[in-house]
Structure formats: C-alpha cells, structure tokens
N, C-alpha and C positions, 0 to 999 in steps of 0.2 A: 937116390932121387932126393934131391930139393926139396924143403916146404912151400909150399905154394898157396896162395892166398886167393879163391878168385871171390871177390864181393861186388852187391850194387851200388854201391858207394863208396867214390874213393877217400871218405874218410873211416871206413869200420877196417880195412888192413893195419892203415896205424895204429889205432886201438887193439883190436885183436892180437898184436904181434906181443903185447905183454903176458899175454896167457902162456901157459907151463904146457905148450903143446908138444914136449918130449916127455911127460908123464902122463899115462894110462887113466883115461877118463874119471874111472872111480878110485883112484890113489889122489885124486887134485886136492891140495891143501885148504883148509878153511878157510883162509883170510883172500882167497879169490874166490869163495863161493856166495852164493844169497841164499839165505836159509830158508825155502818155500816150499811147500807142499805138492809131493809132484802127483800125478797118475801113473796109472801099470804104462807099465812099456818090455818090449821085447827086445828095447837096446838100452845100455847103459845112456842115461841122460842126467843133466846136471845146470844149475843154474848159473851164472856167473853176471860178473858186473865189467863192461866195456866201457870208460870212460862214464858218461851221465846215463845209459841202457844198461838193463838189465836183460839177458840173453839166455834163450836155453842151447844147450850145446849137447846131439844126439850122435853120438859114437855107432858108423854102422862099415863097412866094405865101401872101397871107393865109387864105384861102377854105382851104386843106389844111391850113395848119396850125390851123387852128380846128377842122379836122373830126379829124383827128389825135387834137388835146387831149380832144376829146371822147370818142374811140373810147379813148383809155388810159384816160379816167375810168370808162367803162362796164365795160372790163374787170377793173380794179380793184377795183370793185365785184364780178361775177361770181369772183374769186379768182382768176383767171387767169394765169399767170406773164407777166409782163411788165413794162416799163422803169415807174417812177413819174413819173406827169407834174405838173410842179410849176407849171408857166407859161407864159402865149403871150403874146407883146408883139408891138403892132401900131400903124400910126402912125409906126412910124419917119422920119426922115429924115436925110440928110446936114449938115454943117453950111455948105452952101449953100442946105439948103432941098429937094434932090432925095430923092423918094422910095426908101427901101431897104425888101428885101423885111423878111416881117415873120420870127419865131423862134419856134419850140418850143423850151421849155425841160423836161428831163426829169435826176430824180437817176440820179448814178451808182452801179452796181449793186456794189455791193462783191464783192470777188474774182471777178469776174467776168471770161470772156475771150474776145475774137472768135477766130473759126477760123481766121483767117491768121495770129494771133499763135501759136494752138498748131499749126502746124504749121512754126515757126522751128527747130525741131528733128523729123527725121521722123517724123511720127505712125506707131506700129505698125498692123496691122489690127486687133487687139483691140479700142484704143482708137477707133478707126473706128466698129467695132460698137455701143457706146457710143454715141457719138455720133446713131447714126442711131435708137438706142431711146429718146434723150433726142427727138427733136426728132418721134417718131412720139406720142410720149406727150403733148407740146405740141401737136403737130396734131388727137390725138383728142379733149384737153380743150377747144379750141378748138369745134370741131365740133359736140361734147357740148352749149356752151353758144350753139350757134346762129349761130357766128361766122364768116362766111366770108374769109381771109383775102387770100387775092387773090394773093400774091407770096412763097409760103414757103420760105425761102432759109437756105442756112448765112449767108449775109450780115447777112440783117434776124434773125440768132437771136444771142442771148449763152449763153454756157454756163458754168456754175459746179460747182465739183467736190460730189460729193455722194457720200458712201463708199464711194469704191471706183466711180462710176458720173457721169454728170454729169447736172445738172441744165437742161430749156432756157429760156429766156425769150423773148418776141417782143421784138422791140426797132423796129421800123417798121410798125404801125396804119397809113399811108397808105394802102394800096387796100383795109381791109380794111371788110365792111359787116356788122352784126349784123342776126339774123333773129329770131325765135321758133325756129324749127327748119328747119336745112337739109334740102334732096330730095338723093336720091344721085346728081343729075346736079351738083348744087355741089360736094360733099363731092371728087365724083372728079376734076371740075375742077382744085381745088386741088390735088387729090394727085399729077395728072400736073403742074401746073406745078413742085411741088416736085421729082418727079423729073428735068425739063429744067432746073431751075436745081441740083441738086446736082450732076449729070451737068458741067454746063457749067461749077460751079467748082470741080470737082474734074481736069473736061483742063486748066485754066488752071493749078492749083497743080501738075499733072503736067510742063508747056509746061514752067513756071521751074524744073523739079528737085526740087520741097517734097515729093511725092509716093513713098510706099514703092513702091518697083517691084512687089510684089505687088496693089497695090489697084488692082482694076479704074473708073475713076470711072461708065461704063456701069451697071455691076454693082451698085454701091452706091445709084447712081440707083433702080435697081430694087427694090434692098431697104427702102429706105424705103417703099414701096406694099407690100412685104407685111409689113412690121413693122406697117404701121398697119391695114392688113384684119386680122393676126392678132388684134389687140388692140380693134379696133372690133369686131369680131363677138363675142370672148368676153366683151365688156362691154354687147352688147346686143342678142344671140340671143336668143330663144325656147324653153325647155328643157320637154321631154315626158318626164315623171317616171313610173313604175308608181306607180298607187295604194299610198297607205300609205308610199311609200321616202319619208318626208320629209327623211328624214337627209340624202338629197340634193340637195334645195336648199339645207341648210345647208354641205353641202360647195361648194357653187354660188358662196355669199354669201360664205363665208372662201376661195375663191380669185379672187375680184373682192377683197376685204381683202388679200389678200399681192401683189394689182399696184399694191396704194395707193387703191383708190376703195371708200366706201362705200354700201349701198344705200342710200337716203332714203326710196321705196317698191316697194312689189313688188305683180305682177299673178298673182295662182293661180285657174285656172278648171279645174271638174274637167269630165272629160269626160259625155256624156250617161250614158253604160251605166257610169260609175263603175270605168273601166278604168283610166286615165292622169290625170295632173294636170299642166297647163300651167303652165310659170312664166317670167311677164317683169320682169326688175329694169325698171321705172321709170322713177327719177329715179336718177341715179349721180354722186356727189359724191368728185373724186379729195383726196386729204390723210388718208386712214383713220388711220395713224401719227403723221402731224403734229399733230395736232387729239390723238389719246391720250396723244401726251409733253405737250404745251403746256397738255394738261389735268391731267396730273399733276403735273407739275412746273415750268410756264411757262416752259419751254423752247421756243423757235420754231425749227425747224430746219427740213433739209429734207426730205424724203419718205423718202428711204433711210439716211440719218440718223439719221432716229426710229425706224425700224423697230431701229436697231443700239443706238442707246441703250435704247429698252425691252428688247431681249435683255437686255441687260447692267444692266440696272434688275434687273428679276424675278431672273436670277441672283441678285444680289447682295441683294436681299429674303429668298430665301429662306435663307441664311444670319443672319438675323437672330434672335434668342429671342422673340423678340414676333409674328413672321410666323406668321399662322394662317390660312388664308383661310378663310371661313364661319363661326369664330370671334367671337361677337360681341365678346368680352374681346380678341381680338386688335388691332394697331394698323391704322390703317385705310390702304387703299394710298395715299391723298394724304399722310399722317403720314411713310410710309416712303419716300417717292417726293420730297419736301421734304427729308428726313434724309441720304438719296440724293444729291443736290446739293450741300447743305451739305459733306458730310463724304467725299465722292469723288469727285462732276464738277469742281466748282471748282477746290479743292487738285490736281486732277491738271492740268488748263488751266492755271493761276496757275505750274505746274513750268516752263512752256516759256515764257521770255522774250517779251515783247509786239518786241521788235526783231529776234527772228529769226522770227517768225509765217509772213511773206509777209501773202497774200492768203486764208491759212484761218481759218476761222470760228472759236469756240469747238468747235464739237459736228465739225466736219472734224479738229480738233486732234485730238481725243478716240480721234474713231475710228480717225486714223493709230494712236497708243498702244495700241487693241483690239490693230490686226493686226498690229504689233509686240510685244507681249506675245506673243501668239497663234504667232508665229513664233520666238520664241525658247524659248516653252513645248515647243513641237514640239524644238525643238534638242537642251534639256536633260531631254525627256521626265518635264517636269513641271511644276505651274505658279512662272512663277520673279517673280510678282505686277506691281504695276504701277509697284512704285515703281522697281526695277528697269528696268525696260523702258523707263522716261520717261529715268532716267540714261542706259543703251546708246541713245537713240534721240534725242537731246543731240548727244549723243559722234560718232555715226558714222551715223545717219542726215539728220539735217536738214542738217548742215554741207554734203552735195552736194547737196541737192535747194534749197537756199535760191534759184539763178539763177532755176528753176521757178516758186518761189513768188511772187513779184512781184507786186502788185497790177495788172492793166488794166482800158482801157477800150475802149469801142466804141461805135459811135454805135444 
C-alpha cells in the first residue's frame, strides 16, 4: 500500500511529505523534532516542525486514527475547544518494506499546557478550582453538542490561560462518539469516568510529591460532578415565571450571558388559567463575549478575555466626545471600538517586547496590564494609567514570572 496523505489543507501534504514517515515514530531523528514537553499518552507521540507549524504527530492503528481525524473535523466544525487536526497519513512503511502503524497529525496549540507541566511547581488549591471550572465548562459544551466523550481526563485536556482563569481543550477525540443528543444515562457516564480519572491522576501527582498537601485528589474528583450539574442545569432548566414578570427571563438570558453562552432560541408557553409562564432556553451557544469583541473589533480571544476587553472597551468609549449611544449623529460602536484598537490595544501589546512574551496571547498580555494598573491604582488611590503600569510591570513584574511563561506542549 501507498503513503497516503489525507489533510485539511492542501498546503500541509507538501510540507508533511519531508517528514521521515518510513522510520518508527520514536526512532525520528533530532533535527526534525521541537523539543517540548509532552504529557502521558498511551501512544507513542512526538513533536515536529512542518514548514512555519509546529505539529504533534500520535502514532496509533489506522482505523482510530482516521476516526479520530474525523471526530476533530466534526468538532471543529460545532466550535468546540479542541486540538486542530491537520492530517492522517497511512500506508506507511519501513525502509525494508514492513509495515508501520499509521499518524494523526494535529497543530499545536499555542500557549498551551498539559497538567503535569503546571504542576512542576505546586499548584495552589485556587488554581485547582480553576481548573476544574475550565474542564466542567469543556464537558458541558461537549454535551451540549451531542458529543459523548468517553475518556475525560486531565490527561486528554490542554489548558490555556484565560484572565485570570484557564481556558480547556480536548486534545484525544479517540473513544469519543457524536449523537444528536445525549440521554442522561451518557452524559452521567462520562461524568463519573471523569471523576475516576481526575481522582486517579491527581493520587499519582500526590504518590510523586507534585501535590499541595491541602488538595484532596477524592474531593476534587467530586467537584468536578458538581461543577458540571451546577452549570448544566442553569443552562437548561425549566423556569416558571409569574405572569407578566417578563423581566425575568431577561434576567434568566443575561445570566446564561455572563457564564459565556448565548440563547439561539427559547421555549415560553403560558400556562392554561394565565397564571405562570414557562420558559426553556433552547438552543445554547457558549462564546457570548467572544463572538461581541471579534465583532467589534476582530479580535479572537478567549471567553474571559473578551468579557475584560469589552469592560475596558466601553470604559474607555465612554470617555470619548463623540460617544452617544442612541445618538444618531454620534459615532457608531464599530467606529469607536476599531479606534479602540488602533490607539490603545496595540500600542499597549506592542509595549511588552515580543521576546519576553512567553506563551501569552495578545489580549492575556493585555489583561495582565488591566490587573496591574488595577493594583497599583489601589496602591496609589488613584488611577496612575496604563502607560505607567506597562513600565512598573516591565520592571518588576514579568522579569519573575518569565520561567512561567514558556511556551508547551502536549499531545
């Protein structure tokens, strides 16, 4: 059999066709590898450099990995946070002629970090907490779009910082299978596997020392099942309104808004005798912020990101002599929200050197700069601006946190 290339892009088979895909994933010579820090895996994986990408490459049986590619395409598609699949090559052989298994090829996620690298230094319980609200939010959007996942793990998850909170990704589609719509005998399934596998690698990082002697790995196991009941249910309960209080299913739909998801549509049936009004969100589409900055300002960021940028948008709008809202003569919020960018996200990103970054985003930069303004405004009980704060946070913040920032990876 033939090598065979199939990718989403027809430029990653030209690239990929340099790779040494007749030698044995873990014999691949050094000078095509990227030397990054991976997580556990149960296949051989490896990182590699395709032209200007840096790619992880997961050696598994052909039949998985084609279902695999298929299951990130579908996600991807549905908006889903997870790894981008770029190519599955199959056909391999050795250069005797022996057949090698076949590869999934997936981009690496920028600043992104497996949970055994952030725990190389003792994870606090705060950041714990975190943790488990990023990967109950990845399990509910999951869910949401029918997808049963099969194996939800701090293992198969990557997390990326998101202000002040982290953001989760799938990063292993193998056992996972899409539905129309899960029954709560799947959904729960899953959710107990996830608490046996967080339970189980949180005694392991306990066993080696990696572990705050406060966090219980039991206990956390647990919390993740009621992080995610708490948040599945407020995202798709049932609400029985008094006639007339419509006000409050507008309060209903702006606190689904401030967890990140939008309604798409909604169910309102009054009752017979015209007492009560029933109301069911629908369709729920999580990115509410994301989708409002990228539309004002084509900015792609991440969930809680955007929610801190448009704070600090509209702030700084209304300070503007032209800002009027309902104003026909005033300027329109795409005008001031482009102006916005121009003349105050950039110029303050472009402050902080692209070689002391690490592994943060533009709009992570940003927001470090919020809460250091924010913190030094408190100090000097007043606000002491941003230009300010970008110098002091030059000076005396990044210079310790640089080991931090790092760029990784993980399979």
């Amino acid at each position: 059999m033939a090598l065979q290339i199939s990718a989403t892009n027809p430029e990653h088979p030209a690239l990929l066709l340099e790779l040494p895909w007749d030698v044995p994933l873990e014999e691949w010579p050094e000078e095509v590898l990227v030397p990054l820090p991976r997580g556990i895996s149960r296949h051989v994986v490896r990182y590699a450099r395709a032209g200007d990408e840096v790619i992880a490459v997961k050696e598994l049986a052909e039949r998985p990995a084609l279902n695999e590619y298929d299951m990130l395409r579908d996600l991807d598609r549905l908006a889903i946070p997870s790894v981008d699949p770029l190519a599955v090559v199959t056909g391999r052989t050795d250069q005797n002629g022996e057949p090698l298994e076949s590869v999934l090829v997936t981009r690496h996620l920028t600043g992104s970090m497996p949970y055994r690298s952030m725990f190389e230094t003792t994870m606090r319980p705060a950041t714990m907490h975190r943790l488990m609200d990023a990967l109950a939010v990845l399990l509910v959007r999951l869910h949401l779009a029918g997808f049963a996942w099969g194996d939800c793990s701090l293992s198969n998850t990557l997390f990326r910082r998101d202000a002040g909170a982290y953001a989760a990704y799938l990063v292993d589609a193998e056992t996972g299978d899409l539905h129309p719509q899960l029954s709560n005998g799947q959904r729960e399934y899953d959710l107990d596997l996830a608490r046996v596998n967080i339970s189980g690698e949180l005694l392991d990082l306990e066993a080696s020392g990696a572990l705050h002697p406060s966090v219980d790995p039991i206990e956390f196991g647990m919390e993740i099942c009621a992080r995610y009941r708490g948040l599945w249910d407020e995202l798709t309960r049932t609400s029985v309104y008094p006639a007339g209080k419509y006000h409050y299913i507008e309060r209903r739909i702006r606190r689904l808004n401030e967890l990140g998801f939008d309604v798409a549509e909604m169910q309102i049936e009054h009752a017979a005798n015209g007492d009560t009004v029933t109301f069911v969100p629908k369709v729920v589409d999580a990115g509410h912020h994301q989708r409002q900055l990228l539309r004002l300002t084509g900015l792609d960021t991440e969930e809680n990101q955007a929610r801190r940028l448009l704070n600090d948008l509209e702030s700084w709008m209304a300070t503007q002599d032209d800002y009027a809202p309902g104003d026909p003569l005033g300027a329109r919020p795409e005008v001031l929200a482009h102006r916005w960018v121009r003349d105050v996200f950039r110029p303050t990103v472009r402050a902080v050197p692209l070689e002391v970054r690490g592994s943060m985003d533009p709009a992570e930069i940003y927001h470090e700069l919020l809460e250091h303004r924010w913190y030094l405004s408190e100090r000097a009980q007043h606000d002491i601006g941003l230009d300010t704060a970008v110098e002091d946070y030059l000076k005396n913040v990044l210079p310790k946190a640089r080991e931090t920032l790092q760029p990784t990876v993980t399979e």
